[in-house]
N, C-alpha and C positions, 0 to 999 in steps of 0.2 A: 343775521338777527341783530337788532341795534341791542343796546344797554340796557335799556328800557325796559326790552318785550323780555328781558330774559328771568327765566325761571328762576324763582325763589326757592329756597329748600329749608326748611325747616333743622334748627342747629340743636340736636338734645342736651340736655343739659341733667346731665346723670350724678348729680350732688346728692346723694343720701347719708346721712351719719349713722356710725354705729354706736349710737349714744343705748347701750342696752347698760342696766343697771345690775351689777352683782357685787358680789363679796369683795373684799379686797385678799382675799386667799389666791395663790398659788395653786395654777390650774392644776397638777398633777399633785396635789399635797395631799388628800383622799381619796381618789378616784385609781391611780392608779401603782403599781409594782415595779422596783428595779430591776434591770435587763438581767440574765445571767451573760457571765463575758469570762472568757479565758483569758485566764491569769487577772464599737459604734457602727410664649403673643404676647397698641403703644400711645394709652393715653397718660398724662402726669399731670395731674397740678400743676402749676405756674410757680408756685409759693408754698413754703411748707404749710401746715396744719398745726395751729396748736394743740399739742396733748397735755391735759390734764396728767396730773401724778397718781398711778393706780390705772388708770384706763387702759392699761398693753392688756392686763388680765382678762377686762371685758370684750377683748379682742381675742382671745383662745379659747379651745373650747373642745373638749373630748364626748360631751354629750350632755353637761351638766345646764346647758344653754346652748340656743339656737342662735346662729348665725344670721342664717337664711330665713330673714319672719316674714318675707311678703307673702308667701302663699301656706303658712305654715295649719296646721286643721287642730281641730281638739284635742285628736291623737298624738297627734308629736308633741304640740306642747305638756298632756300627762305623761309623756315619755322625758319627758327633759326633766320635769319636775322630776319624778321618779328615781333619775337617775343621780339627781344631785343630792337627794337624799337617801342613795347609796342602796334600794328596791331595785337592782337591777332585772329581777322577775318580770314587776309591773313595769319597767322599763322598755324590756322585750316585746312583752305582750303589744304595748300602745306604739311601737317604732313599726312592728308588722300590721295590725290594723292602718296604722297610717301610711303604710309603704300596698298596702292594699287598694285603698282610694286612690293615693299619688305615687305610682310607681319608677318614674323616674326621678325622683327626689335624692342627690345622691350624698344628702347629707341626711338623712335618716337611717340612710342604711352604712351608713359609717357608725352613728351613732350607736345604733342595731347591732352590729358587728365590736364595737366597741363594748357594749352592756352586755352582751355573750360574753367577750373576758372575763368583767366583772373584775373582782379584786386578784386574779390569776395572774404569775408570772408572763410578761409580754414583753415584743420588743417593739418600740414605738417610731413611727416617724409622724411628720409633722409636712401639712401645706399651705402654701403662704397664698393668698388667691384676693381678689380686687372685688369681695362680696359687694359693700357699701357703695361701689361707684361705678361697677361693670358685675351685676349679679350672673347675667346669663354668662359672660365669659367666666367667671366663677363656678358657674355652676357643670360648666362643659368640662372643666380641668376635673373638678371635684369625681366627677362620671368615673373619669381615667383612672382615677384613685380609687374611688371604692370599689370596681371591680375587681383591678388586680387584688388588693385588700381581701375583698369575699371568697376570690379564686384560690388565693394561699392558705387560708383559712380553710375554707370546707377542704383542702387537702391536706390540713394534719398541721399548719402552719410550719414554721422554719426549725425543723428536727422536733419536731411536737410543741414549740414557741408559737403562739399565737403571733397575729403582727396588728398594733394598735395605731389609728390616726387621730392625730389630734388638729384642727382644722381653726387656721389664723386668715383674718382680715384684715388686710394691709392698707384697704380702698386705694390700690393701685399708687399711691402716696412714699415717694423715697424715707419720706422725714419717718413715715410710720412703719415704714418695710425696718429700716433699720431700728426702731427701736425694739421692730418683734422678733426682728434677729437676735437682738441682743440677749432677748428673753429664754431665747430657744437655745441661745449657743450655754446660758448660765443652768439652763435643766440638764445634767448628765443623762436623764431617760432618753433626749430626743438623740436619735442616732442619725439623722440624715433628715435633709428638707426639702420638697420639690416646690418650684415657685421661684422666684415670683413670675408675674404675667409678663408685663413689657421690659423692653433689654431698658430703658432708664432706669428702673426700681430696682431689676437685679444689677444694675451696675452700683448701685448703692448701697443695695442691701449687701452684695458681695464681698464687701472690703469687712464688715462687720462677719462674717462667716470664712474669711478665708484666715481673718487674726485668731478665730474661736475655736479655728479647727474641725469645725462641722461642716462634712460636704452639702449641697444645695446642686440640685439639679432643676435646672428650668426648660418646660417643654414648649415654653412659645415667644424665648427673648431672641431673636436671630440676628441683633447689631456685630456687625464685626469685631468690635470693641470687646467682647466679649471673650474672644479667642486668645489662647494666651493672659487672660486677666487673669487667674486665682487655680492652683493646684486643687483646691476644692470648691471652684467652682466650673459646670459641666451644664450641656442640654444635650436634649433627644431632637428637637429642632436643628434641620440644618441653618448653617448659618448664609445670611443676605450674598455673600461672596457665592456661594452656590448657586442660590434663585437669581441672582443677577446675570452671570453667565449665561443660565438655562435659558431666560429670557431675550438675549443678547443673540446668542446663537439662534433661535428660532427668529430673530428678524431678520438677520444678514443673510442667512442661508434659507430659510424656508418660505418667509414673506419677499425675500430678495429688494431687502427697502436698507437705504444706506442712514436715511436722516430723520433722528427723532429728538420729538421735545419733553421731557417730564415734568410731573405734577408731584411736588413733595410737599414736607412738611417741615421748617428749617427750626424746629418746636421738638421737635420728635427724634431722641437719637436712632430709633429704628427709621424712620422712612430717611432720615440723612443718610445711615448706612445704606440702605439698599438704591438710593438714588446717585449717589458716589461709586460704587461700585456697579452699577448698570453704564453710566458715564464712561468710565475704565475700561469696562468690555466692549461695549461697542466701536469707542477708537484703537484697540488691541486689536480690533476685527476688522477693522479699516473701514466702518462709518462715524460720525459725527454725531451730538447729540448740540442740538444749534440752539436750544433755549432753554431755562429751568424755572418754572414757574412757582413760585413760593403760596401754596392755599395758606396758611396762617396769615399772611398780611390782610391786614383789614380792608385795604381797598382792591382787593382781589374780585378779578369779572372773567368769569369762565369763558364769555363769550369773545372778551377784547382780548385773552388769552390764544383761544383758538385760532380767531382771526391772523395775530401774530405770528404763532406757529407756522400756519400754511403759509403764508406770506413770506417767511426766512426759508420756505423749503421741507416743511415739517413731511413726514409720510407717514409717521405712528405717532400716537400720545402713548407714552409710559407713565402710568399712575401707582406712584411709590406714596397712596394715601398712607394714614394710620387713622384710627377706628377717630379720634376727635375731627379730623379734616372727610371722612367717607363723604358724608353730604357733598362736600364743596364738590370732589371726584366725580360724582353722582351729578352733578349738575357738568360736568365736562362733556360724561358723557353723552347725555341726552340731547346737548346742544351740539355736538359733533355731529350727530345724525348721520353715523355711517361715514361720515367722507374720510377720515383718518383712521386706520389700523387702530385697534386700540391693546395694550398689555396690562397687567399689572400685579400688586403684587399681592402675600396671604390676606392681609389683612382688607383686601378687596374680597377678598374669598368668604361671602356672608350672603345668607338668606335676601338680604337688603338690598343686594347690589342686583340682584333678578327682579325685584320685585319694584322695585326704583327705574332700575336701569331698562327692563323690560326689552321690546323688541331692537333700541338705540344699543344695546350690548350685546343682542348676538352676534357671535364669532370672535367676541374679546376671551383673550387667553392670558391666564395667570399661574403664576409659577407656586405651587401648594405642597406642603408638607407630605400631606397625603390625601390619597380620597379613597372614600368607602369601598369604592368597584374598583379598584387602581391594582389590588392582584386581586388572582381570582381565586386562588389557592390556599386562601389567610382563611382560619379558621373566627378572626376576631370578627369581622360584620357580623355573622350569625349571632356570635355567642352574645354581642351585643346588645345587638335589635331582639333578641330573646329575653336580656335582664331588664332593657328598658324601654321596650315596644316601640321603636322605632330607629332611623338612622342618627348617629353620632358625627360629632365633628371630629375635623384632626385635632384642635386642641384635647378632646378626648383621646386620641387614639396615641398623642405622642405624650399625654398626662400617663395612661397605663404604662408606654413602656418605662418612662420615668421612674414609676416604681414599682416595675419589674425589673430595671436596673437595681433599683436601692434594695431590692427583696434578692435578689442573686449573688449582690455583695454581701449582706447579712447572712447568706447561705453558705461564704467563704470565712468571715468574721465579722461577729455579731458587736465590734465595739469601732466605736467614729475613725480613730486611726487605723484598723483592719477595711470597715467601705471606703476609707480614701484610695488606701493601698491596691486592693482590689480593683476599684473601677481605674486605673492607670497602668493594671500587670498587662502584657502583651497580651495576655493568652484569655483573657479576659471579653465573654460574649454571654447574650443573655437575649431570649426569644419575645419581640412584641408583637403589638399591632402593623407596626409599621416593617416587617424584618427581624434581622438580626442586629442587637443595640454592639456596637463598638463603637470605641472613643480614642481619637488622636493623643496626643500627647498635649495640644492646646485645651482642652476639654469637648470641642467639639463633637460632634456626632458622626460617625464614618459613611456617611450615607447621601443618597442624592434626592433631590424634587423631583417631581411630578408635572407635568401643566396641564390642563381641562381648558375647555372652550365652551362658551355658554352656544347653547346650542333651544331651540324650541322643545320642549319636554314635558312630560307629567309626572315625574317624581315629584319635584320642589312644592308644588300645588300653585304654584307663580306663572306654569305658563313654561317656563326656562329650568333648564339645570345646566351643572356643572358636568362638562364628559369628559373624562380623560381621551390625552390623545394619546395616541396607538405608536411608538414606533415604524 
């Protein structure tokens, strides 16, 4: 296919501000009580974001304001009102009518769960999520959170301590992650933080949480860079060294293909991690990966790409996208039409990539965190698709274990230096969605990938799903 004829793909452009307007108070200065304690997934901005002075506050949010206003109804916002006017009754009341209509909403029923404290002694944590400029990735983490949240809760919470969320928007933005770190490291209520999304922002925001001494677990940053960064800093995500290998190992030995070329993003520290270490494994394994295609450059052409590939000997394309570059990916595939293998990695792993990718992507396999049907024995899909009528992503399923990590440290000691201590003891394990959560001594996650093959299907309602493979 010449230049010409080749497929345009439409580039989103997910710029929303979280210009909401409120008090210049201190989220937790009414709302909420001090702890009792003995004796605590890669897109970025180019550029910082100017913030205004005061604006961090209109970035947090326990219930007394909505975060999430694209689809918010009358009930939630009499519920927000309510609540910031400290009617945590009528708070209740309008968060259950509204979670009535919208049932997966999972920041209502934080809220909800929140305005049941009320002014009660509680132990708090906090989640750092990319509302403003990736809501649905926001909103899948948030899932993860107010479950376990509601689960600890309706069981008596942590030795009869309720457990309270307080829910920050970072809009995926380093300059802004860190300055809500800083917010959260200066509140002694916040006892731990899950977040942020992409491994750039937590690499930024980390250093600001690893000087403050409050742990931060992130369930969807997998850059290498990460391992080893910060005593208090940790994910439930395995890291790119992991899904690289997995990947690596199923081309050498199960497609039996020696030579491939990848598609990254050189923008991106997570697709450079996982495109680096896919490179690594595969000549560890005694193939070669003969070209690396950079989607960020602007004069980037999928077709004169591919063409290339096959031409130096390519046999698989590896697609190390991240959520800004997918399209470009998306346009790889479709113009491959089958003739190259195709892999790649989670952040291929999206409703999009079926739906885009269509019949040109079946039989591509991608190396994923988790998938829904991936054990059979997990009590979480149920209990899932029961709180929110339908199926969850892994960004949800590795958000829950995140704080079922940070909820199983707080069940050993309830203050920031006890969940550090904790999530780093040997003897240290705690039950999620995805398994049993153990942590290295890097902070990583003890745990392996998964891979699925898109396969013709009718889950997804696309036509395709994602199938795990079988051992």
């Amino acid at each position: 296919m010449s230049h010409k004829n080749e497929t345009t793909v439409l580039v989103l452009s997910l710029l929303i501000t979280a210009g909401l307007l409120g008090a210049g108070y201190w989220w937790f200065k009414s709302n909420s009580s001090p702890p009792i304690a003995p004796g605590n997934p890669d897109s970025v901005k180019s550029s910082p974001v100017p913030i205004a002075p005061g604006s961090i506050s209109t970035r947090i949010s326990i219930g007394e304001k909505s975060l999430a206003t694209a689809n918010a109804n009358s009930e939630k916002q009499a519920g927000v009102q309510a609540f910031a006017s400290g009617d945590f009754a009528s708070a209740i009341a309008n968060f259950q009518s509204s979670l009535q209509a919208n049932r997966n909403d999972p920041e209502t029923l934080i809220y909800l769960n929140n305005a049941r404290i009320g002014k009660q002694i509680s132990y708090t944590i906090a989640v750092s999520v990319p509302i403003g400029t990736d809501v649905n990735g926001a909103l899948e983490m948030l899932r993860g959170v107010a479950q376990a949240q509601t689960e600890i809760n309706q069981a008596g919470g942590i030795k009869g301590i309720p457990v309270k969320v307080a829910i920050a928007n970072d809009d995926n933005n380093p300059e802004i992650a860190k300055q809500i770190a800083s917010a959260l490291v200066n509140n002694p209520e916040v006892l731990g933080v899950i977040g942020p999304y992409s491994s750039d922002v937590t690499l930024a925001a980390g250093t600001t949480y690893n000087d403050g001494k409050l742990v931060v677990i992130s369930p969807t940053s997998t850059s290498i860079k990460l391992s080893g960064f910060s005593r208090y800093v940790f994910r439930t995500v395995p890291s790119d060294y992991v899904a690289a290998r997995a990947l690596s190992d199923y081309m050498l030995n199960k497609l039996q293909r020696k030579n491939a070329a990848v598609f990254f993003n050189s923008r991106s520290a997570y697709s450079q991690s996982l495109k680096s270490e896919f490179v690594a494994a595969v000549s560890l394994g005694g193939g070669q990966v003969s070209n690396e295609f950079d989607l960020s450059e602007p004069g980037f052409s999928a077709a004169r790409s591919i063409d290339l590939a096959i031409a130096q000997g390519a046999q698989v394309l590896m697609l190390a996208a991240n959520t800004d570059t997918l399209d470009k990916a998306l346009q790889v595939v479709q113009l491959n039409r089958k003739r190259l293998k195709l892999l790649g990695g989670d952040d291929v792993y999206t409703p999009k990539t079926l739906e885009v990718g269509g019949e040109a992507a079946v039989e591509m396999v991608l190396a994923v965190p988790w998938h829904i049907n991936g054990d059979p024995t997990s009590n979480f899909p149920r209990q899932s698709r029961q709180l929110w009528g339908g199926d969850v992503s892994w960004r949800t399923a590795l958000s829950y274990d995140a704080t079922q990590a940070l909820i199983a440290a707080l069940q050993r000691n309830p203050t920031r230096t006890g969940v550090q201590k904790s999530l780093i003891a040997s003897d240290f394990s705690s039950t999620g969605a995805s398994g049993i959560i153990r942590f290295l001594p890097s902070g990583d996650r003890n745990a392996a990938v998964i891979l699925v093959r898109i396969q013709p299907g009718t889950i997804s309602g696309t036509g395709y799903d994602f199938v795990p493979l079988r051992p």
